[in-house]
matplotlib code that plots the C-alpha trace (Angstrom):
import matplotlib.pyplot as plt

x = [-47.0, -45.6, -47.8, -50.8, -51.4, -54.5, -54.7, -56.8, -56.0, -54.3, -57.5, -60.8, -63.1, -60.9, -61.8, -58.3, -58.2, -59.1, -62.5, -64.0, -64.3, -60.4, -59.1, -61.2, -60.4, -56.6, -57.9, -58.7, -55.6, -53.6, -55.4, -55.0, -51.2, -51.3, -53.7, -52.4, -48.9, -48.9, -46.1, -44.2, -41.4, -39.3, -38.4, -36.2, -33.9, -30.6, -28.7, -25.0, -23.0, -23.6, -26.9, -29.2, -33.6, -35.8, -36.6, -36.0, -39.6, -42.9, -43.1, -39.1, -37.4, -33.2, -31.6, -28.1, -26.4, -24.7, -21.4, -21.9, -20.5, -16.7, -14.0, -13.6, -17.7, -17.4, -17.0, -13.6, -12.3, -10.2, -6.7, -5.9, -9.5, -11.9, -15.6, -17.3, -20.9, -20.0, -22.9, -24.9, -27.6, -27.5, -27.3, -24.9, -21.3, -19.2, -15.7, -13.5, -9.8, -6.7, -3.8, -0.6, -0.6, -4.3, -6.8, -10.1, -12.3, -15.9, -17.7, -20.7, -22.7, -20.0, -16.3, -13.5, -9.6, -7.2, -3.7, -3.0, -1.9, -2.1, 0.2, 1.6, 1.9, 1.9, 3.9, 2.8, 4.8, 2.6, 5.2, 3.9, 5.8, 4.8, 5.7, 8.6, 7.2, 3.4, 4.4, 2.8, 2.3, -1.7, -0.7, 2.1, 0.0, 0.7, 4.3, 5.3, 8.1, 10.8, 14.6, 15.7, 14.0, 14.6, 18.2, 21.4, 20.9, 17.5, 15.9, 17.1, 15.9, 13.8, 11.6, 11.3, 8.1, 8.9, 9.1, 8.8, 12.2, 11.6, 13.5, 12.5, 14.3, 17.5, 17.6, 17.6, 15.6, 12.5, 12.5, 15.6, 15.3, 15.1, 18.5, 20.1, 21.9, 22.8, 25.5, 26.7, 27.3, 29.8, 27.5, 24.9, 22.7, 22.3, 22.0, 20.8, 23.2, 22.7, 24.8, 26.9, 30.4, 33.1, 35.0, 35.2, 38.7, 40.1, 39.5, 40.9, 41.8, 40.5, 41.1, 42.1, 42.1, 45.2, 45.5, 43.3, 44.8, 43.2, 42.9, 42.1, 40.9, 42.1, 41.7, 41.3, 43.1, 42.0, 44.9, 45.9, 44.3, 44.3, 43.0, 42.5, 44.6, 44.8, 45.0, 45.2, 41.2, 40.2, 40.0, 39.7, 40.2, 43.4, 43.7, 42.4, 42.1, 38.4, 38.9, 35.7, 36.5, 35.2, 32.3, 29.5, 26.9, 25.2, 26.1, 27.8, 24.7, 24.8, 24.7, 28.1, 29.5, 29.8, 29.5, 26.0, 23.0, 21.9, 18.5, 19.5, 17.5, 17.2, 14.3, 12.5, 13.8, 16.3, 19.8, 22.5, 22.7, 25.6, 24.1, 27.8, 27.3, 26.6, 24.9, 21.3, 18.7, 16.4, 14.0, 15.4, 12.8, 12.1, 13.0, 13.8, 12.8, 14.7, 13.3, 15.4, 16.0, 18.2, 16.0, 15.9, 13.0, 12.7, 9.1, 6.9, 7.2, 10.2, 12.5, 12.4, 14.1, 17.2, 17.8, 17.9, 21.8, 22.0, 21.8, 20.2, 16.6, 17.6, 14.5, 13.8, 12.8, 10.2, 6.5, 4.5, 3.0, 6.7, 8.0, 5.2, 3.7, 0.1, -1.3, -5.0, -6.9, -10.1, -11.2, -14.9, -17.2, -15.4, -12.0, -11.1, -7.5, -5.6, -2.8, -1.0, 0.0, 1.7, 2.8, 2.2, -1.2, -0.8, -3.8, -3.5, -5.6, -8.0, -11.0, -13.9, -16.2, -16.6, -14.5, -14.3, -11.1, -12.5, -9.2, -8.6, -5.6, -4.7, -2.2, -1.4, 1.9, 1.5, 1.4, 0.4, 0.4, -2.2, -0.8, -2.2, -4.9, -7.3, -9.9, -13.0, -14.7, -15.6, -13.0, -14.4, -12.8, -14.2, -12.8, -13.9, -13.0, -15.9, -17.6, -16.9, -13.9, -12.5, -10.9, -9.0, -7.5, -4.2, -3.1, -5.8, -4.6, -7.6, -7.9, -7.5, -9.3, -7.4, -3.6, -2.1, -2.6, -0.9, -2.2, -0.7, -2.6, -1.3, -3.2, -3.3, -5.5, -6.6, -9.2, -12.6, -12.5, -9.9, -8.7, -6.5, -4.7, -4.2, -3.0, -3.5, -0.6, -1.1, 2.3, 3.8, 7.0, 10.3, 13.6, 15.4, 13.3, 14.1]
y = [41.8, 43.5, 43.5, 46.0, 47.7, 48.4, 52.5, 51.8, 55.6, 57.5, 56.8, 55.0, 56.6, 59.9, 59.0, 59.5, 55.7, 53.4, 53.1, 49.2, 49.0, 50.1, 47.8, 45.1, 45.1, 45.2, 41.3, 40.3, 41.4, 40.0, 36.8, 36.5, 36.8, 33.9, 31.7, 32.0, 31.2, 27.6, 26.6, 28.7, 31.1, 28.2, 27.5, 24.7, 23.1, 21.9, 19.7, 19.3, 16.4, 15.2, 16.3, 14.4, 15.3, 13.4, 16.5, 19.9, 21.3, 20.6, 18.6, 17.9, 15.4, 16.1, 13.1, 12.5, 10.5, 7.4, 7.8, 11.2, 12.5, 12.8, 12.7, 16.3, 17.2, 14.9, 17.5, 18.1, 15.2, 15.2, 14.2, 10.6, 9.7, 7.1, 7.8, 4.7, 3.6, 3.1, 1.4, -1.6, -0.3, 2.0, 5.3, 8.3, 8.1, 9.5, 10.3, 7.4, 8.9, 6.4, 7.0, 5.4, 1.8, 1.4, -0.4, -0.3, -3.6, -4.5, -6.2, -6.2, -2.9, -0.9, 0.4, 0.0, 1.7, -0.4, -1.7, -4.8, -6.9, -9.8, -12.2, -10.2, -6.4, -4.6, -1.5, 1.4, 0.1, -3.3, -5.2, -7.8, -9.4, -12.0, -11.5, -13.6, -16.4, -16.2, -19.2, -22.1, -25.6, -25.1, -22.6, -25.1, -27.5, -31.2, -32.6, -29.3, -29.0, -30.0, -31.5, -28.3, -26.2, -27.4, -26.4, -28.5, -30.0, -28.3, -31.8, -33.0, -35.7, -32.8, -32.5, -35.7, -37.6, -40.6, -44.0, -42.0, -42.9, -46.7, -48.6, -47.1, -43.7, -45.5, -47.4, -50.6, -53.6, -54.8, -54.6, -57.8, -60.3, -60.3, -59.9, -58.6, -55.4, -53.3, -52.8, -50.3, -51.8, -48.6, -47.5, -45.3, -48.2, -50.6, -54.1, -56.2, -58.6, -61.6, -60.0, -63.1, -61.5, -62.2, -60.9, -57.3, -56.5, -53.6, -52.3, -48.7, -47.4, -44.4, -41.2, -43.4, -46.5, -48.5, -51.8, -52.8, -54.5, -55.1, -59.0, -61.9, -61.2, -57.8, -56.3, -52.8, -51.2, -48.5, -46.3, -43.5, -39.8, -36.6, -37.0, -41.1, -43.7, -47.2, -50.0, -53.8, -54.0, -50.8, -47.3, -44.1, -40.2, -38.9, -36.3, -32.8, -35.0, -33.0, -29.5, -26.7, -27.5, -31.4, -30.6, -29.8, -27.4, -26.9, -30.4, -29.5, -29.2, -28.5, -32.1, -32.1, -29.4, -29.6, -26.0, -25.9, -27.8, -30.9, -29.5, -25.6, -24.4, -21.3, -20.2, -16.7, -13.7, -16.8, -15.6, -18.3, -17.7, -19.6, -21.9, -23.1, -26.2, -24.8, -22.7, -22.5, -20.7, -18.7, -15.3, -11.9, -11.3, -9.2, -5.4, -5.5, -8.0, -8.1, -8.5, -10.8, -7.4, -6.7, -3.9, -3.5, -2.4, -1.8, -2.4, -0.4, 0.9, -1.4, 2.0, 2.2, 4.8, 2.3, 2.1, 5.8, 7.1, 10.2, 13.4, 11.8, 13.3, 17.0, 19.9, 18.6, 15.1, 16.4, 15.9, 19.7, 19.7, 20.0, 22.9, 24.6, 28.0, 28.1, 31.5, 32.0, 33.9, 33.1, 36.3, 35.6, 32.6, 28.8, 28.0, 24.5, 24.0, 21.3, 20.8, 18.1, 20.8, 23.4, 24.5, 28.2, 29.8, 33.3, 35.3, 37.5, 40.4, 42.2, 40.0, 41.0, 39.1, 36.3, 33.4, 29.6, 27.9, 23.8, 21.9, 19.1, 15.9, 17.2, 14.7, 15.0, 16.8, 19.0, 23.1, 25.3, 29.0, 31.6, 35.0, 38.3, 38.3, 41.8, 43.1, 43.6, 40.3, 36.8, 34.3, 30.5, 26.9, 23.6, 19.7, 16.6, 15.0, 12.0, 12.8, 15.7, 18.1, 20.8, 23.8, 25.5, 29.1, 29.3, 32.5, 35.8, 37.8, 37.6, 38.6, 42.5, 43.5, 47.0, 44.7, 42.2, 38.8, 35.6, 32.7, 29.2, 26.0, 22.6, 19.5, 17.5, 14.7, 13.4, 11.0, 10.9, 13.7, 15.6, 18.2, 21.5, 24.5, 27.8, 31.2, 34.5, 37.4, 40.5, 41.4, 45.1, 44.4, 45.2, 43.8, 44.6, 42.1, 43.8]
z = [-64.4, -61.5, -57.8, -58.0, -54.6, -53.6, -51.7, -49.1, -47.9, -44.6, -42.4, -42.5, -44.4, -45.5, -49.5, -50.3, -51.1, -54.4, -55.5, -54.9, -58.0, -59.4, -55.7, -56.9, -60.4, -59.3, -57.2, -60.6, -62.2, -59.3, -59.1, -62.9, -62.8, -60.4, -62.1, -66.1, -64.8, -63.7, -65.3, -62.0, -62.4, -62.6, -65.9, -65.3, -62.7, -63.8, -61.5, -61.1, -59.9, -57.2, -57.5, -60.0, -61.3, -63.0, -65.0, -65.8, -65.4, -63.9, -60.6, -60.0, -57.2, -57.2, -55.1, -54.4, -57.1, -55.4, -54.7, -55.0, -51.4, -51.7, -49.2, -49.8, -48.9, -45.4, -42.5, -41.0, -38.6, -36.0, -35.8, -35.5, -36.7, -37.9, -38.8, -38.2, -36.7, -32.9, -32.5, -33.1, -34.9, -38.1, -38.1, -38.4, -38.7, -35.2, -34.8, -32.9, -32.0, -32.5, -30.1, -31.6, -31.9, -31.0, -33.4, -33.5, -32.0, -32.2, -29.4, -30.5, -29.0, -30.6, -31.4, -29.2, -29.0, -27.9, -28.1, -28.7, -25.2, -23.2, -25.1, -27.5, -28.3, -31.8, -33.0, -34.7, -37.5, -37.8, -35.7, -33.7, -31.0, -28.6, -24.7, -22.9, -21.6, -23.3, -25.2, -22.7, -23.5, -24.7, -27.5, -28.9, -31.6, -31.1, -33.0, -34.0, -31.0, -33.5, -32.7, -34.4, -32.3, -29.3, -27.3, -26.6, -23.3, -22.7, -21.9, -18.3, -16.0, -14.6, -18.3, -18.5, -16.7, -14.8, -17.2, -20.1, -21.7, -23.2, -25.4, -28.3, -26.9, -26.5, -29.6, -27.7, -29.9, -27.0, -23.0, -22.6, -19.9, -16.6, -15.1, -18.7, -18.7, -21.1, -23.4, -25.8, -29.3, -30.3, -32.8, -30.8, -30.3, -27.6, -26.6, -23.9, -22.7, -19.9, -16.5, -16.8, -18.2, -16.0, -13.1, -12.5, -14.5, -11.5, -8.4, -7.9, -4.5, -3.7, -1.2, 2.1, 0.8, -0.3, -2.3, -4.9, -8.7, -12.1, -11.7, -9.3, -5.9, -4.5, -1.1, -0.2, 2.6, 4.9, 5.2, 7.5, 7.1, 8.5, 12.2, 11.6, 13.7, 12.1, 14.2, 13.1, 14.0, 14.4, 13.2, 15.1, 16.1, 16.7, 19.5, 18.2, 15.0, 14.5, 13.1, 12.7, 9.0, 9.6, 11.7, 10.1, 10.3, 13.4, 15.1, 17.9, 19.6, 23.7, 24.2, 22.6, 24.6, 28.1, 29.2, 28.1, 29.8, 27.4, 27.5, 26.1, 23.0, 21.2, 22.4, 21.5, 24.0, 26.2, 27.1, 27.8, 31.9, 34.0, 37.0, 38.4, 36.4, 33.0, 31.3, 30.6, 28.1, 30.7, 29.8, 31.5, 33.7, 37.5, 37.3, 33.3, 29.8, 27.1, 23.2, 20.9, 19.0, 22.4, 23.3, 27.0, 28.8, 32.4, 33.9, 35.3, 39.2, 39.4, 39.8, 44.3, 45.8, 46.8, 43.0, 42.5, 43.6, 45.2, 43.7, 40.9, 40.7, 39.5, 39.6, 35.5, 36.8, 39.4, 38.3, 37.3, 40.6, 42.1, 39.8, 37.5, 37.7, 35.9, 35.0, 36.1, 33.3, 34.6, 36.7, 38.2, 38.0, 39.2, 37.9, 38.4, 39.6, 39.1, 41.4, 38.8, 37.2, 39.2, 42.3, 41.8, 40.5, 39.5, 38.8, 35.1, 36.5, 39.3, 40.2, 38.3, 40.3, 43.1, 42.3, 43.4, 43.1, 42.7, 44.0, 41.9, 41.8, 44.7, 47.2, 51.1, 51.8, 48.8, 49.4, 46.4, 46.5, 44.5, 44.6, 42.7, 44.1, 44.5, 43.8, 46.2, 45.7, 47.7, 47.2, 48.4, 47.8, 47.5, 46.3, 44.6, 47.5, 47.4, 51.0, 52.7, 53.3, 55.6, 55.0, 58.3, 58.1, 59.8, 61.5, 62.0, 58.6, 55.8, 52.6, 51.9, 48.6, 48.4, 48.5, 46.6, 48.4, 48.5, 49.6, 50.4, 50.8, 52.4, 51.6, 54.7, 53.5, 50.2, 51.2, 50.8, 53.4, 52.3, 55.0, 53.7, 55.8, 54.4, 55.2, 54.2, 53.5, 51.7, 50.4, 48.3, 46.2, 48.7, 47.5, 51.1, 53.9, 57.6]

ax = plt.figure().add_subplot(projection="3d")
ax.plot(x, y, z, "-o")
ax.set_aspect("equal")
plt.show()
């Protein structure tokens, strides 16, 4: 049976709507529907791999059949990928990325991508291959160093630990007798013998020495050499006998050479300096020192005028005080003015306001000039000098704010009461003095 809608009309109370008793029956008739069809609208559930039920109708539970999820239903993975459980709990599976020739490791809290190092490395083709030198004596298990695998010559005395070669290693039967020696039998074992065999059977001469014979008693005979003088008892240097090829290295030593004091020695930043006698190891010292890279410095204030030759001390060389022109932008207020670095002040514009020139570095002998100067405006000085000081006007001109002014200052004094001179000139541009 299809829905039945009850009218309940446009508007409350407009009796276009269903009687209560046609909307209730339709309840009924609803309710009915619902009630008389228990069985659901289902009629059945059937269930396709990988999907299984318990039945087809009535109260139905569908599970996943085990081993139901194929490759083909896990979502898409990423390139180069594992899904594992990177963690050390259970749970769901993540995505763990393999760069080439990494494997995966657990230690213990999870997953880890790595390539295989320390002692030995791993292709991406499964090849394994242990590092030069990662093979040390605590990796090699006991006896398995075979003859074979050891090289011809590899063992010197320097393998071997002190007393470690016994009899046994020379094929010698026990340890002998005191005083017995031993002696090869010709077969690649040996013997101990008693040190009791005879006469030694030759004496060779060797390189300056004559004589010697295979039998009896023999005598050896120094003979003459380069450089060697024989006598009947005695042996010694010919005259320039001793070449640089005989002497060895660094023996002839200043006691050996008799231009050089017995007492010389290479010490750090020492030149070899002649006294009349000999020579000496002394430091370069007074005006100049010298490093034992053979840079020269010369020290300071050790430059006096008697060093300096004439001519010498161009207009470059002279000190900013000497030579300099500052400009002056500051046009009212206190400018300080530092006579280290200029000689000439030179003002950028018209004053603007009173202005106070604070002299500082100033030195006695020293005359500095401030020209460009106008404007209608006090002009005052003062020092750091660290008492007092005293400023004296020379001549009757003063300053003319309508003209362009010039004017030169002489420091007298530079002590703590620094005394200064200074004169006044208003000047107009003329290129032809009369």
């Amino acid at each position: 049976m299809a829905k039945q809608v009850i009218n309940i009309g446009t508007t409350a109370n407009d009796n276009t709507g269903d009687p209560i008793r046609d909307a209730f029956d339709k309840v009924n008739d609803n309710f009915t529907e619902l009630y008389t069809d228990d069985a659901g609208d289902v009629n059945s559930i059937t269930a396709t791999a990988p999907i299984v039920r318990d039945s087809a109708t009535g109260a139905v539970t569908i599970s996943l059949a085990n081993a139901g999820v194929t490759l083909a239903k896990v979502q898409n993975v990423a390139a180069n990928s594992l899904l594992v459980r990177d963690a050390n709990s259970s749970g769901v599976l993540t995505e763990k990325a393999l760069a080439t020739t990494q494997i995966l490791i657990g230690d213990g809290t999870g997953m880890t991508a790595a390539a295989l190092s320390g002692d030995a490395t791993m292709t991406n083709a499964g090849v394994v291959s242990i590092g030069a030198g990662k093979v040390i004596t605590d990796k090699i298990l006991d006896n398995n160093v075979t003859i074979s695998k050891m090289a011809n010559d590899s063992v010197g005395a320097d393998e071997l630990v002190d007393n470690s070669v016994g009899a046994a290693a020379l094929n010698v039967s026990g340890n002998g007798s005191d005083g017995n020696i031993l002696k090869s039998d010709g077969d690649g074992s040996f013997s101990w013998i008693a040190n009791d065999q005879g006469d030694i059977t030759g004496v060779a001469a060797g390189a300056g020495l004559t004589g010697g014979g295979t039998a009896g008693d023999v005598t050896l005979t120094v003979g003459a050499g380069t450089g060697i003088t024989v006598g009947a008892d005695a042996i010694s240097l010919t005259a320039g006998g001793i070449t640089a090829t005989q002497l060895g290295a660094n023996s002839a030593t200043p006691a050996k050479v008799s231009l050089f004091d017995d007492n010389a020695a290479a010490t750090d930043t020492h030149i070899l300096v002649a006294d009349g006698t000999d020579f000496i190891n002394k430091a370069v010292s007074g005006d100049a020192t010298l490093a034992n890279t053979g840079a020269l410095t010369i020290a300071s204030n050790a430059v006096t005028t008697a060093k300096i030759l004439n001519d010498n001390v161009t207009h470059d060389k002279l000190e900013n005080r000497y030579t300099a022109a500052v400009t002056i932008s500051t046009l009212t207020g206190a400018y300080t003015l530092d006579w280290s670095t200029g000689a000439v002040f030179v003002m950028s514009g018209t004053l603007s306001g009173n202005i106070e020139f604070d002299f500082t570095n100033f030195k006695a002998g020293q005359t500095i000039d401030i020209y460009n100067l106008t404007g209608a405006y006090t002009i005052t000085f003062d020092s750091n000098a660290g008492t007092s000081e005293t400023f004296n006007k020379c001549g009757a001109v003063d300053y003319v704010a309508a003209s362009t002014n010039l004017i030169q200052i002489q420091c007298v004094d530079d002590d703590a009461t620094a005394v200064f001179n200074y004169a006044v000139s208003a000047y107009v541009s003329d290129a032809t003095p009369s």
